[in-house]
C-alpha positions as CSV (number, residue, x, y, z in Angstrom):
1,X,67.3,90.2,115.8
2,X,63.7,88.9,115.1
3,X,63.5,86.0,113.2
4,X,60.3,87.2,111.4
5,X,62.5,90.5,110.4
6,X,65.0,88.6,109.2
7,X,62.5,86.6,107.1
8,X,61.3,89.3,105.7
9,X,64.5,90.9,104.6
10,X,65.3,87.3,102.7
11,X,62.2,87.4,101.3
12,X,62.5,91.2,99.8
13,X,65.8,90.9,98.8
14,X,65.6,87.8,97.0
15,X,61.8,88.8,95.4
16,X,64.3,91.8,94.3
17,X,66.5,89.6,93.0
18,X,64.2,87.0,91.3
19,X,62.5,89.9,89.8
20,X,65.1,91.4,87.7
21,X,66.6,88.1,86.5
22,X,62.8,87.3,85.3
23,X,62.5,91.1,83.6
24,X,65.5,90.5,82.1
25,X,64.9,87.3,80.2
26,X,61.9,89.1,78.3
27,X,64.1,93.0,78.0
28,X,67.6,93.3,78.5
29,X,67.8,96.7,78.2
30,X,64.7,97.0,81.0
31,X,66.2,94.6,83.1
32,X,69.9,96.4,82.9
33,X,68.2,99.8,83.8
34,X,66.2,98.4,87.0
35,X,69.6,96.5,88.1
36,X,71.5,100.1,87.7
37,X,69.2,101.9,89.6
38,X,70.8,100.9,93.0
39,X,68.0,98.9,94.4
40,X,70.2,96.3,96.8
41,X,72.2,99.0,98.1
42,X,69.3,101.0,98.8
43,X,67.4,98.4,100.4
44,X,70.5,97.7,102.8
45,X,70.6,101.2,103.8
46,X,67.1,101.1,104.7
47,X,67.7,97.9,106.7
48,X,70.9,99.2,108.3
49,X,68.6,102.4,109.6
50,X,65.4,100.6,110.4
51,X,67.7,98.4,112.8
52,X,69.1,101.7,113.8
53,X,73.1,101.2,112.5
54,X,75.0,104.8,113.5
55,X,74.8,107.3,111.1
56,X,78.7,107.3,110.8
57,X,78.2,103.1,109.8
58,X,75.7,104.0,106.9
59,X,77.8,107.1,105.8
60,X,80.8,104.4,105.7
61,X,79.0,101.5,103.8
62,X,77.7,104.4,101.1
63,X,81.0,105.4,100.9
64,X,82.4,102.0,100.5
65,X,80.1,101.0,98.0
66,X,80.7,104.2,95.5
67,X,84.3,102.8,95.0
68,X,83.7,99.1,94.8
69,X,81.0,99.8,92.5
70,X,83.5,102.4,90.4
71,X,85.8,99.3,90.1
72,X,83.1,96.7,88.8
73,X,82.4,98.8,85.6
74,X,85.2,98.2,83.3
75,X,84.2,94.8,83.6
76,X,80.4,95.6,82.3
77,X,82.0,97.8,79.5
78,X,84.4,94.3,78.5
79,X,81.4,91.6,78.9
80,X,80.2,92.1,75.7
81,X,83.7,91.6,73.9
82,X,84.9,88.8,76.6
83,X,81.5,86.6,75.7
84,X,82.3,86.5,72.2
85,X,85.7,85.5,72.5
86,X,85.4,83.3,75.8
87,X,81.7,82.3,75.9
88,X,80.2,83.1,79.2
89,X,81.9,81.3,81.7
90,X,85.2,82.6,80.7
91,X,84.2,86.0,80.2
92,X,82.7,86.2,83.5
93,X,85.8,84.9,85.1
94,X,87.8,87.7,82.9
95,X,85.4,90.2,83.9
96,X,85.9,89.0,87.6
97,X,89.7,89.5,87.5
98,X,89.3,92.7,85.9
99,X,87.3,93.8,88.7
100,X,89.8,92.2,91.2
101,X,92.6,94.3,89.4
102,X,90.3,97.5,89.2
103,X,90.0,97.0,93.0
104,X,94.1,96.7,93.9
105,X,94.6,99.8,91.6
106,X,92.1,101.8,93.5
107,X,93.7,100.8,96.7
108,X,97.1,101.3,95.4
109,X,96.0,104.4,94.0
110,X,93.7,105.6,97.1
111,X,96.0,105.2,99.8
112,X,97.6,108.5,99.9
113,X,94.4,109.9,99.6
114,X,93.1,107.6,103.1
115,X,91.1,105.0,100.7
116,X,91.5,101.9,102.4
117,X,89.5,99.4,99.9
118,X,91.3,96.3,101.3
């Protein structure tokens, strides 16, 4: 791969990155609908065809990242409760093992279906 390429990916993805978390700090509600709209995963699937991944690899990583994603919002919906109980660190921790068992229930649940998540 080119090292300027690669360069340039850090540097949009990050900008990306830097950008919400500084939109955020001024409008939260702005800054949650710009980090909902699937900007990362979008910009990975234009990196995976610009570097010309199969079609079947980008169908797989879509696919992939629908039920991951699925699994990570109960812990968006608890946040707000979990900070006031917990403070932040705690809550995100909470949140992260929510996640972790919204994950192992989807695979548990998704297996007889062919949904291998892990």
């Amino acid at each position: 791969m080119n090292f300027g390429w690669l360069l340039a990916k850090y540097a949009l993805s990050a900008g990306l990155v830097v950008l919400v978390s500084e939109v955020a700090k001024r409008s939260g509600r702005v800054g949650a609908l710009i980090t909902a709209l699937p900007l990362v995963t979008i910009l990975v699937l234009v990196w995976m065809h610009l570097e010309r991944s199969a079609p079947a690899k980008i169908a797989e990583y879509a696919r992939y990242t629908f039920w991951y994603v699925l699994a990570t919002l109960p812990m968006f919906a608890l946040l707000p409760e979990l900070l006031a109980r917990f403070g932040f660190w705690g809550a995100l921790a909470a949140g992260l093992l929510v996640t972790l068992g919204c994950v192992l229930l989807l695979t548990v649940l998704g297996r007889p279906f062919g949904l291998r998540l892990w």
